[in-house]
N, C-alpha and C positions, 0 to 999 in steps of 0.2 A: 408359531405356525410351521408345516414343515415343508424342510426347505424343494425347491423344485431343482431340475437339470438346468445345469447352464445353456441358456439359447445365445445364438448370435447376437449381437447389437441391433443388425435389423428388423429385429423382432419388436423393437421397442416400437410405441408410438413417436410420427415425424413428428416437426414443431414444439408449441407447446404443450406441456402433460400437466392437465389441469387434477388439483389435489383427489378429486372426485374417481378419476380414474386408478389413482396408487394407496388412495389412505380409505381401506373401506370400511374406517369407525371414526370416519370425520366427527360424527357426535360425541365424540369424549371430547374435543379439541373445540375450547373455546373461544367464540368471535366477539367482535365490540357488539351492542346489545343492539343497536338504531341502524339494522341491515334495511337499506332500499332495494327492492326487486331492479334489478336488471342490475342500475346501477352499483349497486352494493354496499363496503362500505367506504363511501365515499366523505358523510358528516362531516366536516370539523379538518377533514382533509387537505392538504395544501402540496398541488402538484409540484412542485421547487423544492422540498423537502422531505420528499418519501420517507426517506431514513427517520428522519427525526418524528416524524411523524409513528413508524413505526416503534421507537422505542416507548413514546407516550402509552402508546397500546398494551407495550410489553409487559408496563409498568402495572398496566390495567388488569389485567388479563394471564401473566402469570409465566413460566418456563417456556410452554408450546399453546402457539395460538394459530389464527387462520387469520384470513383479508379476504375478501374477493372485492372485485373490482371488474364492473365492464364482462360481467360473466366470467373471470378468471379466476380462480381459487387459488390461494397459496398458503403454506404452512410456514412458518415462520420456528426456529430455535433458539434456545439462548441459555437454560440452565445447562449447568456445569457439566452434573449426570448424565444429563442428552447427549451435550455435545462431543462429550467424553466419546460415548455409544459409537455416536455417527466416525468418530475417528478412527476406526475397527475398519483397516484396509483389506479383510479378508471379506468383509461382510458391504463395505460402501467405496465409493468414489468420487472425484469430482465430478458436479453435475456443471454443465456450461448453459449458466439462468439464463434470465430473458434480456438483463440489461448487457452481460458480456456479450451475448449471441447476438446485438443488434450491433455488436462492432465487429461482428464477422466481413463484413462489407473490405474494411479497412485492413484486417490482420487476418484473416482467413484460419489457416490453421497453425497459426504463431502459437508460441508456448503456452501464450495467457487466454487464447482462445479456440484452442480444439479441440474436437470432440474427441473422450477414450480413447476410439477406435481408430481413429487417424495416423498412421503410421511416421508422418513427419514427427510428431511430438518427443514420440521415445528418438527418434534419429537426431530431431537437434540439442534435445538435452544431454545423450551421450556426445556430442561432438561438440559440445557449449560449456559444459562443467567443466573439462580443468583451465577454461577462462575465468572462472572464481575459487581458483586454490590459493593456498597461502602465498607460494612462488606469484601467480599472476597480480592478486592483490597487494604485493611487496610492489611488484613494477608501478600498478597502478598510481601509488601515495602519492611520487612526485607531480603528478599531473594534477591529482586533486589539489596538492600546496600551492601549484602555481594559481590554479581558476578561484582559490581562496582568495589569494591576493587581488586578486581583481575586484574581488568585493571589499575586501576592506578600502580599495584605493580610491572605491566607489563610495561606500560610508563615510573616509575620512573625507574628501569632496562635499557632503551633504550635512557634514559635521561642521566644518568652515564654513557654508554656507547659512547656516543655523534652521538647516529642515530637518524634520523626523524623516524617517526612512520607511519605505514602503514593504513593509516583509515579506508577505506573501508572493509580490512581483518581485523581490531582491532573491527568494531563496530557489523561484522559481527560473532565472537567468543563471543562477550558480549552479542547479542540476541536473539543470539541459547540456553545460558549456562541460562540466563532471563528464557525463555521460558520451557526451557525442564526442568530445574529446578523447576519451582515455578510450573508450570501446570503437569507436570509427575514425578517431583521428580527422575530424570535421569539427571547423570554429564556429558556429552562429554570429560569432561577434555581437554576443548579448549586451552586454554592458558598456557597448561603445553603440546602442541605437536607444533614440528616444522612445519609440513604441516597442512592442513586443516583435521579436520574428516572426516573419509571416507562418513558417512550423508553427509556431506554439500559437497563434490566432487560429490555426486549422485545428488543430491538436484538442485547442478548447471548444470548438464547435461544432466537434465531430463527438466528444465524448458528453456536450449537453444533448446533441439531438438523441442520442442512444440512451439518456436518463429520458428525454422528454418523450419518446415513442413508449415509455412503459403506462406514459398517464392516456393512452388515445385507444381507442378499440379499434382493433387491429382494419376491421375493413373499413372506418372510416379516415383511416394515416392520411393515403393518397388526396383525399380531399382536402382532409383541416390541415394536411402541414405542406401544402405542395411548395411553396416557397421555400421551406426550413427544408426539406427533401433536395430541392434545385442548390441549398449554399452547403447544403452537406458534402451533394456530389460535387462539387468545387473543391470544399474543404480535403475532402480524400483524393482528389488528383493534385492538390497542392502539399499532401503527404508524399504520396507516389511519386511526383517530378523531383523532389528533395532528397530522398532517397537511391530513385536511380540514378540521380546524377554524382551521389556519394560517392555508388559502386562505379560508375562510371572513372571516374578519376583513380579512384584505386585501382583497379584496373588496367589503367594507360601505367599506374606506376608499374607495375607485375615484376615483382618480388622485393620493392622497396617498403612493403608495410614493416609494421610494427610489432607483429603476433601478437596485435589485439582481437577483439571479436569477430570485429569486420576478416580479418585475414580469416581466422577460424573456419567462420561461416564458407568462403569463396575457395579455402583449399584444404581444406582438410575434410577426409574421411572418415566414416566409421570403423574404429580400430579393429574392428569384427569382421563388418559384412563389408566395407568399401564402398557405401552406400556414399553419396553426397549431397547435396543441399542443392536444389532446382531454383536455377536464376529468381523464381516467381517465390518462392520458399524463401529464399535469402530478401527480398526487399519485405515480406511478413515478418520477419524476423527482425530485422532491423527499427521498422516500422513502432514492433512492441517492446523492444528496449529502448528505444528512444523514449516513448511516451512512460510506461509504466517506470522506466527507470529514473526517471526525473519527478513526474505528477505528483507518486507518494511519495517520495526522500522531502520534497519540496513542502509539502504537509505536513510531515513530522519536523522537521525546524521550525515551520512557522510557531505551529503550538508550543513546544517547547519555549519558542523563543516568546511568547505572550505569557507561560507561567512563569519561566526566571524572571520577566520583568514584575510581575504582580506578586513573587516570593522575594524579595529582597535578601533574604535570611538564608534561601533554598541558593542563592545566586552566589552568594558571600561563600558558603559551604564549599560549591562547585567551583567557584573561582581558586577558591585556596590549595583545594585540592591540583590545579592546573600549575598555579604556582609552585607547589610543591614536587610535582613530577617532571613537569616540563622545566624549569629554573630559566635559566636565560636562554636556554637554547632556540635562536629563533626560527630555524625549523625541523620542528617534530620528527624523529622518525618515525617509520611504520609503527614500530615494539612499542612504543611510547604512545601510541592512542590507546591498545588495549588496557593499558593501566589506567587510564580515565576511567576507576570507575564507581565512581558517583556522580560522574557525568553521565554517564552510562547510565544509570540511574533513571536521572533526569528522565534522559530519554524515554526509556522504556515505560514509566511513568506518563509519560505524553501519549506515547499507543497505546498503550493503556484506557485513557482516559476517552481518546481522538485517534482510536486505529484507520490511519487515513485511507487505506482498502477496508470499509465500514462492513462488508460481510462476504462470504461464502458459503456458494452450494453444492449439500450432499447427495448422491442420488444413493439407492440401494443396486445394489448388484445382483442380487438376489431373493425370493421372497422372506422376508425375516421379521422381527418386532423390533421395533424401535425401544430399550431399556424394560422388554418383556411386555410390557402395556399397550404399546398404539402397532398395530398390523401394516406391516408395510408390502406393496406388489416389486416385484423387481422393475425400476425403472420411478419409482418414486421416491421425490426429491423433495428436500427443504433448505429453507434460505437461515443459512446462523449468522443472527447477529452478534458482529463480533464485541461491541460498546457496549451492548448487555449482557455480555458474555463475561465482559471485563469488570464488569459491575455490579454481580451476582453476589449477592453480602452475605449469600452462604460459603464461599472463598473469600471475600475480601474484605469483610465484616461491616459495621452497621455503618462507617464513613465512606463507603466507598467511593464517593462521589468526590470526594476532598482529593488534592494532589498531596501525593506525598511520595517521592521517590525510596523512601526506606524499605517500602516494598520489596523493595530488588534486591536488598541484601544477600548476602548468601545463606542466613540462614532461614530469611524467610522464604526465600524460592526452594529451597529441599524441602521447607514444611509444605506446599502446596502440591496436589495433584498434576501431575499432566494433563494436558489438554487444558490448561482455565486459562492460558494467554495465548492467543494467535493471532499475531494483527500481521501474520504473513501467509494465511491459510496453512494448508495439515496434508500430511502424508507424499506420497510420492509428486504431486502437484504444488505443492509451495513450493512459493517463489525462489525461483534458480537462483536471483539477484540478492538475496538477503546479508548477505555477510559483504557482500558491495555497499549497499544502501546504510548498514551500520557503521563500515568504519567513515565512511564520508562522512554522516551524520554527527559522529562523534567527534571530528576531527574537528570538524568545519563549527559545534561548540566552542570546544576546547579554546580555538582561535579566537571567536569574537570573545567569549568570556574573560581571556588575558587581556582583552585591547580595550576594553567598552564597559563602561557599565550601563544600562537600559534602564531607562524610565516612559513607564506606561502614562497614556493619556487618560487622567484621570476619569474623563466620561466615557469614557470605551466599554462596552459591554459586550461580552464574546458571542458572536453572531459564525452558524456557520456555514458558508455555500457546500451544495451539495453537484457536482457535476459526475457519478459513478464514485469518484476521490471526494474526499470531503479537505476543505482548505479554512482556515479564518477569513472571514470578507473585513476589509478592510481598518485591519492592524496595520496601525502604524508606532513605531516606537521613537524614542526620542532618546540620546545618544549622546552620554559624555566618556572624552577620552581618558584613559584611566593613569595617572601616575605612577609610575611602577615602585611599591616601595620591597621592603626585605619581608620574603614570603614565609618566612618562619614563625611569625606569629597567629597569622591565619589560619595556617595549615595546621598546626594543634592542633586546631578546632574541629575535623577530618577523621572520624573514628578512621581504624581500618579493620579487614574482615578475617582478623584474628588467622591469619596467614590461608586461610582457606582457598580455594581455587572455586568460585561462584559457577553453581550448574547454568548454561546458558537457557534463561529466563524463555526463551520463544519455544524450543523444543525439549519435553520431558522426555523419561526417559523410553515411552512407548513409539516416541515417533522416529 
C-alpha cells in the first residue's frame, strides 16, 4: 500500500480501534468457525483464562487470526515472520491494548502505560536508565543477597517444620521486598506477616478487575461489576496512600537517600531539557515498578522453580554448575551471577515456555502491509502472543513444547533469528527493568539450588492463573536440605560454551 503523510496522534480514533476499522482484508484472517451474532466468539470460552484460551485458537487457526467478542474485533499474532515485521520501529509501535489501558486509572502515564504521544514517557526513561546500568546494578546485589536470606530463613523454618512451601506466595514476598527495597528503600515486611501486604492484596485486585473488564461489554461494566468497580477504587487508593507515604518519608529525609530510584525520580533532571518528574508523575511511576517489578520476576521463579523440580536431571546439571562457580563462597558477587550460565538457561527456558507478560501490542505508524500480505491503516494494531510466539516449531522445532534449556546455548541462539524470543516486549518500549529482573532471578536460583533440593507433589498438574501476569496456581514444593559434598564431580557433568560469549537471548541483533 502506499505509504500516506505522517498525521498527528490525534488523528487517530479515541478508545477502542476495532480490527474493522484498521485491517480492511479482515477476510484473509481467519476466525474460529462457531461465530455467534452479537456475541461472537464466545464458544468454548472461559473468561478467567483469555490467554489460554487464545492459544487453543492459535493452535486452530494458524500464525494470524481474529476473536470478536461483545462486538469487538481483535487480530491476534504469533508467527515468527509476522512478528519479526511488526518489530520494524520505523514502520510500528507500541500500541497500549485494552487490558493495559484499563490500568490507566492506577498508573496513568507510567512507563508501562502511556500512550506514544505522552511526553512523560521519553522524560522518565531518560531520567530512569542509568538506574539500571552496570554501576547501579553492582549497588543493587547486596540488597537482593540480604531479601534472599529472608527467604531462605523462611524455607529453612518450613523445612523443620515438615511443610512444603508455597512458591508462588514465597516468590511473590521476595520481589516485592527486591524491589521496594533496593528501588525505594521501603520494607513491606513480607515474610514476617502471615497474610499478604495489604499492597499486594490491592495490587492483585486491581490488575484482575483490568483482566475481568475485557470479558464485559463495555456499556454494561457500570451495571454487572458495580461492586468489583466500588473494591477497585479502594484497591487503587490503597496503592496511592502507600505510595505517597513512601515519597512522603523520603522527603522529610532530603538528601539522606540512597541514589536509588526513588531519589532519581524526586531529583534529578533531564540531562537535556531540565525537565523533572511532576509529584503526580513520580507516585505513576513508582506505582508501576512496584507492581510490574515484582508481578513478572515472581512468575518466572515460580515456573522455573515447578520445572527444576519435575527435571531432576535439568536440577543436578544447574546445581553443579553453581557449585562449580560459586565454590564455597557464601555470598556471590555481582560478576559471579552472570557466570550462571545454565542457570541462566533455565531460566530463559521458563519464559520461554511461561513468558509471564503473556503478550504485546503493535500498532502501525503508518499506512503499510503487514509481511506484504494483510493491509494495514495507520493506527492499526494486533495483540502478539508472546507463548505462541515461543512455540512456533518453525524456530523451535517439532518439541517445542518440552522444556529444555539447551535452547539457550550460545550456539543455538546465533542460529535463530531475531525477534523469536521476547517475553520482555520489542523496540524502544521494552521493559526498562529487564537486566534488573534477570539478575535477581538468576541470583535468587543459584541460591536455593545450592541449598535445597525440590521435590514436586507428585499429583500436581500445572495449572495457570491468568490476572494480565500469568503465575502457577497453586505449586507447592517440598524441600530437602542439601548436604554439601565436593563439587567437582558434578560439575564434569556442566558442558561449557567453548569459551564463546552467548549473544543475549531476549534481544537480536535488530533490536
Amino acid at each position: 500500500m502506499a505509504e500516506t503523510t505522517t498525521v498527528t496522534p490525534t488523528a487517530l480514533p479515541k478508545g477502542f480501534r476495532d480490527a474493522e476499522q484498521g485491517w480492511p482484508r479482515l477476510d484473509r484472517i481467519p476466525h474460529p468457525p462457531r461465530r455467534v451474532p452479537i456475541l461472537g466468539d464466545i464458544i468454548g470460552a472461559d473468561r478467567r483464562t483469555p490467554l489460554q484460551d487464545s492459544l487453543r485458537f492459535a493452535r486452530q487457526l494458524g500464525p494470524i487470526f481474529r476473536r470478536k467478542a461483545f462486538g469487538k474485533e481483535f487480530v491476534f499474532v504469533w508467527g515468527a515472520d509476522l512478528v519479526a515485521d511488526m518489530a520494524d520501529e520505523s514502520r510500528f509501535a507500541k500500541h497500549v491494548g485494552l487490558g493495559v489501558a484499563n490500568l490507566r486509572p492506577v498508573a496513568g502515564d507510567g512507563l508501562f502505560t502511556a500512550y506514544n504521544h505522552e511526553p512523560n514517557w521519553q522524560l522518565a526513561h531518560d531520567v530512569l536508565a542509568p538506574g539500571f546500568s552496570r554501576e547501579a546494578m553492582a549497588g543493587y546485589h547486596p540488597m537482593m543477597l540480604s531479601v534472599a536470606e529472608r527467604l531462605t530463613d523462611h524455607w529453612d523454618g518450613e523445612l523443620a517444620a515438615g511443610r512444603s512451601v508455597d512458591v508462588p506466595g514465597d516468590m511473590t514476598k521476595l520481589t516485592l521486598e527486591t524491589i521496594s527495597r533496593t528501588g525505594f528503600g521501603h520494607d513491606f515486611g513480607s515474610f514476617e506477616r502471615d497474610r499478604p501486604h495489604p499492597f499486594v492484596t490491592a495490587m492483585v485486585g486491581t490488575l484482575s478487575y483490568a483482566q475481568r473488564l475485557n470479558a464485559v461489554p463495555s456499556p454494561l461494566a457500570p451495571l454487572l461489576l458495580r461492586t468489583a468497580i466500588r473494591r477497585n477504587e479502594a484497591d487503587i487508593a490503597c496503592l496511592n496512600r502507600t505510595v505517597d507515604e513512601m515519597v512522603r518519608t523520603r522527603r522529610k529525609a532530603s538528601g539522606d537517600g540512597a541514589g536509588d530510584l526513588l531519589d532519581r525520580m524526586l531529583d534529578t533532571a533531564h540531562p537535556e531539557t531540565g525537565e523533572r518528574l511532576s509529584p503526580e508523575n513520580v507516585r505513576r511511576q513508582v506505582i508501576t515498578f512496584l507492581v510490574a517489578g515484582h508481578e513478572t520476576t515472581s512468575g518466572s521463579l515460580s515456573f522455573a522453580l515447578h520445572y527444576l523440580a519435575r527435571h531432576p536431571e535439568i536440577a543436578a546439571r544447574a546445581r553443579a554448575e553453581v557449585d562449580q562457580v560459586w565454590g564455597d563462597t557464601e555470598a556471590p558477587g555481582y560478576d559471579q551471577v552472570a557466570k550462571l550460565r545454565y542457570v541462566r538457561r533455565v531460566l530463559d527456558e521458563s519464559l520461554r515456555l511461561w513468558p509471564t507478560a503473556p503478550a504485546y501490542a503493535r500498532e502501525a505508524t503508518r499506512d503499510t502491509e503487514l509481511s506484504g500480505v494483510h493491509p494495514m491503516r495507520r493506527g492499526a494494531w494486533a495483540l502478539i502472543l508472546t507463548p505462541m510466539l515461543h512455540r512456533d516449531p518453525e524456530v523451535w522445532g517439532a518439541d517445542a513444547e518440552e522444556f529444555d534449556p539447551d535452547r539457550f546455548d550460545a550456539k543455538a541462539v546465533r542460529s535463530r533469528a531475531p525477534h523469536t524470543f521476547k517475553p520482555f516486549g520489542t523496540g524502544a518500549r521494552a521493559c526498562i527493568g529487564r537486566q534488573f529482573a534477570l539478575h535477581e532471578a538468576t541470583l535468587v536460583l543459584g541460591l536455593l539450588l545450592r541449598r535445597y533440593e525440590l521435590r514436586p507433589d507428585p499429583a500436581y498438574r500445572l495449572r495457570v492463573t491468568e490476572r494480565l501476569t500469568l503465575m502457577p496456581e497453586g505449586l507447592r514444593l517440598h524441600l530437602d536440605r542439601r548436604t554439601m559434598s565436593a563439587p567437582a564431580e558434578e560439575a564434569a557433568a556442566v558442558p561449557g560454551d567453548g569459551g564463546s560469549e552467548p549473544r543475549c537471548p531476549v534481544h537480536g541483533t535488530d533490536d
